[in-house]
Short mmCIF file of the C-alpha atoms (twelve columns), coordinates in Angstrom:
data_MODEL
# 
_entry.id   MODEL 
# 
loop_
_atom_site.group_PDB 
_atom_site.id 
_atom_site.type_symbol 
_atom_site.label_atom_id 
_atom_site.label_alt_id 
_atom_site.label_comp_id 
_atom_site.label_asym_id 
_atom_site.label_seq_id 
_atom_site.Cartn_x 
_atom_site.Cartn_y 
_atom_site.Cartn_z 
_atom_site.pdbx_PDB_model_num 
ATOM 1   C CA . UNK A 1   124.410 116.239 81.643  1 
ATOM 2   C CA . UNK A 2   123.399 115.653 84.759  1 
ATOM 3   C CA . UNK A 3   119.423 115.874 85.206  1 
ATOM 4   C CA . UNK A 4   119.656 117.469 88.658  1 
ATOM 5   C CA . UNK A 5   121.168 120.579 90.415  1 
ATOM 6   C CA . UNK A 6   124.353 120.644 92.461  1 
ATOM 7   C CA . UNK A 7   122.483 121.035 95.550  1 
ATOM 8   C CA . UNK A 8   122.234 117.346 95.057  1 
ATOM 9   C CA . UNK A 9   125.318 116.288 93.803  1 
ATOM 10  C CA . UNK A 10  126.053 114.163 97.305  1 
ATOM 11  C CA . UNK A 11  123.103 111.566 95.885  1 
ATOM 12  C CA . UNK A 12  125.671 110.101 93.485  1 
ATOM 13  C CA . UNK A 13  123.366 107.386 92.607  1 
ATOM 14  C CA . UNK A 14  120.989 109.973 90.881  1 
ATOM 15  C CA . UNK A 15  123.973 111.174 87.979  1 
ATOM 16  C CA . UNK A 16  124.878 107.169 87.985  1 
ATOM 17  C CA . UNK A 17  123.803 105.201 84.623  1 
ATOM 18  C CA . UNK A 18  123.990 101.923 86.435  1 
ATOM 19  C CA . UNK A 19  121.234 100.075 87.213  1 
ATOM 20  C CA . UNK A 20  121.226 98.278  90.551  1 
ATOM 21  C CA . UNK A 21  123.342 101.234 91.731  1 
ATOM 22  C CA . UNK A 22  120.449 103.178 91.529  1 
ATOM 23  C CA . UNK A 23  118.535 100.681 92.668  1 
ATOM 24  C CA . UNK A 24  120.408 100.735 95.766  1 
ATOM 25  C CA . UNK A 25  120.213 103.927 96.170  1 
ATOM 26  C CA . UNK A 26  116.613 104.569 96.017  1 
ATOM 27  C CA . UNK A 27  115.962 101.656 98.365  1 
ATOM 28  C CA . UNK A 28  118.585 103.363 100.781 1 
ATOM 29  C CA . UNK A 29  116.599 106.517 100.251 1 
ATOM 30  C CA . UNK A 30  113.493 104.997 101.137 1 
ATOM 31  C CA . UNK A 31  114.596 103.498 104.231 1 
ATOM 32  C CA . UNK A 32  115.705 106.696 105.639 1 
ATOM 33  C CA . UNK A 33  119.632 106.558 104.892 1 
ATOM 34  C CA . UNK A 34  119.317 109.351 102.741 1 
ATOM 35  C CA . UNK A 35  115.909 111.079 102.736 1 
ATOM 36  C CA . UNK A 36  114.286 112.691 99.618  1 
ATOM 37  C CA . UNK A 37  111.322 112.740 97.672  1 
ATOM 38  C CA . UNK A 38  113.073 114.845 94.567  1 
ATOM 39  C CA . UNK A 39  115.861 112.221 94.743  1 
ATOM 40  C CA . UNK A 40  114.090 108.922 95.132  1 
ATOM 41  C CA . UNK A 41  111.371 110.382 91.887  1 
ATOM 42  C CA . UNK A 42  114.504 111.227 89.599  1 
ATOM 43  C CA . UNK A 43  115.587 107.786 90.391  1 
ATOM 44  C CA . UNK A 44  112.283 106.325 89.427  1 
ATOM 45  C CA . UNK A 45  112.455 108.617 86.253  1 
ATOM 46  C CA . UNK A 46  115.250 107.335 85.281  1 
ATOM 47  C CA . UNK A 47  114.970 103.878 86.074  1 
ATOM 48  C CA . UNK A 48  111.442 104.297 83.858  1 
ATOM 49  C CA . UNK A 49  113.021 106.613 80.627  1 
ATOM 50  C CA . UNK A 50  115.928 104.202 80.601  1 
ATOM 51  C CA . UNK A 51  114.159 101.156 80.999  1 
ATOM 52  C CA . UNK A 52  116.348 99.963  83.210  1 
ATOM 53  C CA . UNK A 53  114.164 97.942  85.486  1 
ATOM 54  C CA . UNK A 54  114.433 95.210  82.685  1 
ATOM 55  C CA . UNK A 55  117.963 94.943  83.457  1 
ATOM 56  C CA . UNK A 56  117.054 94.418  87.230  1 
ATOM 57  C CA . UNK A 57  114.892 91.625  85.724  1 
ATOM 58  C CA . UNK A 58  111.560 92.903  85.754  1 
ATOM 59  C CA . UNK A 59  109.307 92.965  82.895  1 
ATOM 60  C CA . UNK A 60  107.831 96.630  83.468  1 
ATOM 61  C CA . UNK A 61  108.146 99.727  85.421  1 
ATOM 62  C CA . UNK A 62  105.360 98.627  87.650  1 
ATOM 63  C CA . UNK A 63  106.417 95.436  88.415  1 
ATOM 64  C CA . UNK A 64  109.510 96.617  89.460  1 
ATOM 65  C CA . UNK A 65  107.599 99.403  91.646  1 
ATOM 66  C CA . UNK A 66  105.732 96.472  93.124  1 
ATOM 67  C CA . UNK A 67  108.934 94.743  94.176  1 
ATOM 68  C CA . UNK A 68  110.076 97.787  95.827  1 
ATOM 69  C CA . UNK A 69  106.844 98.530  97.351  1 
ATOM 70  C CA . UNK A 70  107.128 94.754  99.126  1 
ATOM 71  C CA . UNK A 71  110.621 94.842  100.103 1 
ATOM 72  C CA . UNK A 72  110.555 98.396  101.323 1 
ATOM 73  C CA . UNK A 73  106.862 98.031  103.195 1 
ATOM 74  C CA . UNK A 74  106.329 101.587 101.371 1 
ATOM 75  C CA . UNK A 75  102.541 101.816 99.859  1 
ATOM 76  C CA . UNK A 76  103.182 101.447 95.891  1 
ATOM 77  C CA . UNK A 77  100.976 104.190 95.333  1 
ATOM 78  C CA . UNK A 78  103.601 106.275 97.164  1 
ATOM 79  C CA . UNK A 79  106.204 105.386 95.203  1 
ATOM 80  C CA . UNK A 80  104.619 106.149 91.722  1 
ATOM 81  C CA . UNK A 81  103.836 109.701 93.243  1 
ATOM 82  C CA . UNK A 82  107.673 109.506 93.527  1 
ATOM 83  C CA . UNK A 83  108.068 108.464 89.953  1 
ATOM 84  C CA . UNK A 84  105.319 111.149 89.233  1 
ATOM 85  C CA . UNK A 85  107.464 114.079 91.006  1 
ATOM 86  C CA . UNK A 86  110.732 112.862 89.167  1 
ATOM 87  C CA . UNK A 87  109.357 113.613 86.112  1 
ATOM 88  C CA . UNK A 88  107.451 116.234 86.275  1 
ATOM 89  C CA . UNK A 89  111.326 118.050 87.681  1 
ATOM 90  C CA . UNK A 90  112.802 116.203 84.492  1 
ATOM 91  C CA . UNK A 91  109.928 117.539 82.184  1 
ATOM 92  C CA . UNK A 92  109.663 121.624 83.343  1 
ATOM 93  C CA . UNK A 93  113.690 121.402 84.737  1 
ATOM 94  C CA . UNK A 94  114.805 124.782 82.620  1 
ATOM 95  C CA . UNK A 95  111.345 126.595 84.061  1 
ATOM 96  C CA . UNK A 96  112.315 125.438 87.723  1 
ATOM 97  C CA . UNK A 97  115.804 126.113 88.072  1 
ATOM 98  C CA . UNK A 98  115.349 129.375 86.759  1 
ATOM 99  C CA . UNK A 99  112.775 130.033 90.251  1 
ATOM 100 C CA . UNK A 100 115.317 127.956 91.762  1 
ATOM 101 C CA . UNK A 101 113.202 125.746 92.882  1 
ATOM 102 C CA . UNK A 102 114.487 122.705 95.428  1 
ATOM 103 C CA . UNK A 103 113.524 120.226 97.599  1 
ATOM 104 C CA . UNK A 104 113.083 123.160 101.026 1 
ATOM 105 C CA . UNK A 105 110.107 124.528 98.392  1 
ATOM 106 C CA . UNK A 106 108.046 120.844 99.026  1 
ATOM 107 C CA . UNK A 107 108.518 118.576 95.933  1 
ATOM 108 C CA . UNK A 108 105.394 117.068 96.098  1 
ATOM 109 C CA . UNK A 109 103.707 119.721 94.948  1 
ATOM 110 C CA . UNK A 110 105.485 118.922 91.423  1 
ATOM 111 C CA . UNK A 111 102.798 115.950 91.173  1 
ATOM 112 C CA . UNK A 112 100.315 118.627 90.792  1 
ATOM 113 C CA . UNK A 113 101.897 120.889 88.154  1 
ATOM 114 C CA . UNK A 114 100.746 119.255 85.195  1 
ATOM 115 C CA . UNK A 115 97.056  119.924 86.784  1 
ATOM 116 C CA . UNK A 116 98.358  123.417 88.067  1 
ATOM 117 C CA . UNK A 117 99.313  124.396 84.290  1 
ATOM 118 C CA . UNK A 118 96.503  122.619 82.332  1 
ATOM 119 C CA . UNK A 119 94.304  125.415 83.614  1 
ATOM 120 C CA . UNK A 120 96.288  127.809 84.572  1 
ATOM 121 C CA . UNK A 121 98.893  130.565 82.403  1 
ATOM 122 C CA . UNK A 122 102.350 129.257 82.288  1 
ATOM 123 C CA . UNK A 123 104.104 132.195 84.436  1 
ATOM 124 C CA . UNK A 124 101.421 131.901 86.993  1 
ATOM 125 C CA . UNK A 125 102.358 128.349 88.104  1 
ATOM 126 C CA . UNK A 126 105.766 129.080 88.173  1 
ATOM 127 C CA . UNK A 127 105.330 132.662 90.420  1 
ATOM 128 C CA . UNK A 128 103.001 130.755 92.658  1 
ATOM 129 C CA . UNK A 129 104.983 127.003 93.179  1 
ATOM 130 C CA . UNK A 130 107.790 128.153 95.229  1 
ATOM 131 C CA . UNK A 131 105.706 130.395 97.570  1 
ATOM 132 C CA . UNK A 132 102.725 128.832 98.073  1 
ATOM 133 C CA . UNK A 133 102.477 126.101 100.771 1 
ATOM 134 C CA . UNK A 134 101.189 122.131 99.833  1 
ATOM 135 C CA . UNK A 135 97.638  123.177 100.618 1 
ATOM 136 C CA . UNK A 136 97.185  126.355 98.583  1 
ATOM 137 C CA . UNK A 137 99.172  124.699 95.620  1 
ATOM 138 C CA . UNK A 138 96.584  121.592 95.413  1 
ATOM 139 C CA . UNK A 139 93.635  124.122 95.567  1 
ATOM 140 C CA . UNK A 140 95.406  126.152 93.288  1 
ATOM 141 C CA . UNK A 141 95.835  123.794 90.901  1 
ATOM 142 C CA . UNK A 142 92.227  122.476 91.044  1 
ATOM 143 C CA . UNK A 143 90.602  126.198 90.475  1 
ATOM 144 C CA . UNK A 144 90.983  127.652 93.549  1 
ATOM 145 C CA . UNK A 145 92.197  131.627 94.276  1 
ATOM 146 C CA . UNK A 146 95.734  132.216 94.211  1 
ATOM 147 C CA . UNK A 147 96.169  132.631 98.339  1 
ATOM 148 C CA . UNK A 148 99.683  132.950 100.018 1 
ATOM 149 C CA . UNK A 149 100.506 133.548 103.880 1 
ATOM 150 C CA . UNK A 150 102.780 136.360 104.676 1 
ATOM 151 C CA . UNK A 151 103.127 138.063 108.272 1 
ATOM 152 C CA . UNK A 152 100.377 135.563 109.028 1 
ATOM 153 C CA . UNK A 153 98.025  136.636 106.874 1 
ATOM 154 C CA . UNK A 154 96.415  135.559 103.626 1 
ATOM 155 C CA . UNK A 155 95.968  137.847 100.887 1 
ATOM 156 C CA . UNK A 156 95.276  137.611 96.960  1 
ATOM 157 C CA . UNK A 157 98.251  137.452 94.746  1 
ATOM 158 C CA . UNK A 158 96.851  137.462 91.314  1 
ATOM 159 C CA . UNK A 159 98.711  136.911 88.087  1 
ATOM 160 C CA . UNK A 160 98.101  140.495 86.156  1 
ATOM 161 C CA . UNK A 161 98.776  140.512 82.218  1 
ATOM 162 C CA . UNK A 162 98.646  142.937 80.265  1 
ATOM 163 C CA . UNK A 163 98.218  142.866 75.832  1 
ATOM 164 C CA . UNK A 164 97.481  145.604 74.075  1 
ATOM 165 C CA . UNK A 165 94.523  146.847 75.296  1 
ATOM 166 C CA . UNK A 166 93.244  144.372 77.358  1 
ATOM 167 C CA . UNK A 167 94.130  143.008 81.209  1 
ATOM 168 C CA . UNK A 168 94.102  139.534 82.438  1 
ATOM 169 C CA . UNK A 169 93.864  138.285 85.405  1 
ATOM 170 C CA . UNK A 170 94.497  134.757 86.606  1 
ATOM 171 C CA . UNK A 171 94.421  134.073 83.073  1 
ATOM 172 C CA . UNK A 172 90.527  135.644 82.387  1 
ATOM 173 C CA . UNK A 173 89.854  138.953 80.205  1 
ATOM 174 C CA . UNK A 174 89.399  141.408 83.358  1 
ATOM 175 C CA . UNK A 175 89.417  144.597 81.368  1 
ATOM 176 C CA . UNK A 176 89.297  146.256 77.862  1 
ATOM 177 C CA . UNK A 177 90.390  149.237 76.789  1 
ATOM 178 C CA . UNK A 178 87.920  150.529 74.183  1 
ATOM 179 C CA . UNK A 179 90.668  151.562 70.899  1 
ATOM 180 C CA . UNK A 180 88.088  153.882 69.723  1 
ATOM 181 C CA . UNK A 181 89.067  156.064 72.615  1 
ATOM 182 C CA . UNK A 182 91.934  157.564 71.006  1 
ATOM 183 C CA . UNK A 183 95.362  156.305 71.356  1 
ATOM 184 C CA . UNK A 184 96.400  159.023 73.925  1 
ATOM 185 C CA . UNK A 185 93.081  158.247 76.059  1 
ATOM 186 C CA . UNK A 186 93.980  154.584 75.937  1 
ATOM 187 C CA . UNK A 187 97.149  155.052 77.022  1 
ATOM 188 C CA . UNK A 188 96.605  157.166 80.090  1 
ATOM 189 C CA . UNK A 189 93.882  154.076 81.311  1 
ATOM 190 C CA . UNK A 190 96.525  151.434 81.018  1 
ATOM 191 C CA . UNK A 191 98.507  153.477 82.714  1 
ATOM 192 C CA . UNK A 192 96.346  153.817 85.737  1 
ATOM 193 C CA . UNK A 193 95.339  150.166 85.412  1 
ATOM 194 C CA . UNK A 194 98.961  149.447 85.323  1 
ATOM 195 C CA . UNK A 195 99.634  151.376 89.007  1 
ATOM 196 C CA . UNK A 196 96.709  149.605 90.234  1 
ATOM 197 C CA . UNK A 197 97.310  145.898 89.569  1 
ATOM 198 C CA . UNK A 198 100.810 146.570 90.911  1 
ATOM 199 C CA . UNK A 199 99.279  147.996 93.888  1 
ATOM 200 C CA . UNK A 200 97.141  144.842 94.291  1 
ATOM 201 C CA . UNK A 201 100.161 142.139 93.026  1 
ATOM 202 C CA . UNK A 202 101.800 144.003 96.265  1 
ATOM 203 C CA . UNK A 203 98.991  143.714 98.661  1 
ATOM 204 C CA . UNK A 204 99.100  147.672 98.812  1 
ATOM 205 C CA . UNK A 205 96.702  150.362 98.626  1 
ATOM 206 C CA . UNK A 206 96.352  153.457 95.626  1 
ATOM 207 C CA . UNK A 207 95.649  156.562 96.868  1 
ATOM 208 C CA . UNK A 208 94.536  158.920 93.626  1 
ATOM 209 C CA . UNK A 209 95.970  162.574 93.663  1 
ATOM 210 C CA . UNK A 210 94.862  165.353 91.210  1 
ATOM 211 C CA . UNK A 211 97.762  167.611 90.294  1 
ATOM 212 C CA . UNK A 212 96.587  170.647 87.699  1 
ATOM 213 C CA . UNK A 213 99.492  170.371 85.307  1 
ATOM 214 C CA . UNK A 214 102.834 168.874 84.463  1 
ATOM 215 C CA . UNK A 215 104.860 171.756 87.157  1 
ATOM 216 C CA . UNK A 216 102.883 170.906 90.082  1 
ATOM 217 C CA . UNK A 217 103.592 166.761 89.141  1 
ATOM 218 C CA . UNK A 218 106.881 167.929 88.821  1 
ATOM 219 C CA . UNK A 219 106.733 169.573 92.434  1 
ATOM 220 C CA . UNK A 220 105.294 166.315 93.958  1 
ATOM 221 C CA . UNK A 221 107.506 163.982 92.369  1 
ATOM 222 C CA . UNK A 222 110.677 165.868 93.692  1 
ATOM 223 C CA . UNK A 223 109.341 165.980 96.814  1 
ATOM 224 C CA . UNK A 224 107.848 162.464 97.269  1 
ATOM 225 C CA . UNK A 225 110.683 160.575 98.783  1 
ATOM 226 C CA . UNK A 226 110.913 163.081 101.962 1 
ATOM 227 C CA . UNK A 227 107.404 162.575 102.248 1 
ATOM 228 C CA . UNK A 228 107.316 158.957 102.238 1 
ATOM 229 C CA . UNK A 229 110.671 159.084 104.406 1 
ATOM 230 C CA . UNK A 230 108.608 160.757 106.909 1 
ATOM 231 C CA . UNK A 231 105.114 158.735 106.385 1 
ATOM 232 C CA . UNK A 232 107.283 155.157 107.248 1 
ATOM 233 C CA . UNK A 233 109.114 156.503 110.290 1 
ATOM 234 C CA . UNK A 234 105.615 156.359 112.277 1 
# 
């Protein structure tokens, strides 16, 4: 099976099980022929999980990284961030190209997932990796707020969880419902707390209404979408 997407099908070399074609086809990469990071780390990966670089005649990985770093004139450090983004892609593929995540979304942010997803919840990496710029990823990934540009502006996009009767968010106990409540009781807070953290997932606002009983919630809810209607033509 091959370990990429068809959006990359035209870098044969990656699908190939042959060593110095790959070889050759990472050093084209590098030298501008064919440019990309994603490609030229799944090379790596597989040049690495294969051990293939022995049949190239080198005694390690980063021996043969060192030979490619002097015939190339590329920094070796660069390349093992390469090797680093190739298999992180290999290692969370199923995850990835179910966001369908590719190399427009900026692969190097793949060398910080593993940092991204030792502190953060699962789900929350994966929302945030495909919108969030290079910048906000690495801060992201070291602790910072979840932050994402839209219309030119930044605004919170939290991960909101909800189990039984508690709320996370970004992965931290945020609220508890108290059981002792009454079932009923509990059930009308999550509620609420539900339409809230959608509100602020959204970047909107919640404006609370009191209606005195079920007819006149009835009333408002039929009449709702000509009010809104109305609301967004101005």
């Amino acid at each position: 099976m091959s370990i990429i997407t068809s959006e990359y099908k035209t870098l044969d070399y990656i699908n190939s099980n042959d060593a110095a074609e790959i070889d050759t086809g990472i050093r084209d990469t590098i030298l501008g022929v064919r440019l990309s990071i994603l490609s030229m780390g799944l090379g790596l990966a597989k040049i690495r999980s294969k051990g293939l670089f022995k049949t190239l005649g080198f005694r390690s990985m980063s021996e043969y990284i060192d030979s490619l770093s002097a015939d190339t004139k590329m920094h070796r450090s660069g390349i093992f961030k390469w090797l680093n983004i190739g298999e992180a892609y290999i290692k969370y593929r199923n995850e990835l190209e179910q966001i369908g995540f590719n190399e427009s979304h900026g692969p190097t942010k793949l060398s910080y997932l593993e940092r991204a997803l030792a502190i953060r919840q699962k789900q929350e990496v994966f929302d945030n990796i495909k919108v969030m710029s290079l910048r906000e990823f690495i801060d992201f990934a070291k602790g910072g707020r979840a932050i994402t540009a839209r219309d030119g502006m930044s605004h919170l996009k939290p991960h909101i969880n909800f189990k039984g009767n508690v709320v996370y968010i970004n992965g931290k106990r945020a609220i508890i419902i108290n059981k002792n409540l009454g079932n009923k009781t509990t059930k009308y807070f999550l509620k609420v707390i539900h339409v809230a953290c959608e509100a602020l997932e959204k970047g909107g606002l919640v404006m609370p209404l009191f209606m005195r009983n079920k007819r006149e919630t009835l009333r408002f809810k039929q009449a709702y979408g000509s009010i809104m209607a109305q609301v967004r033509k101005r």
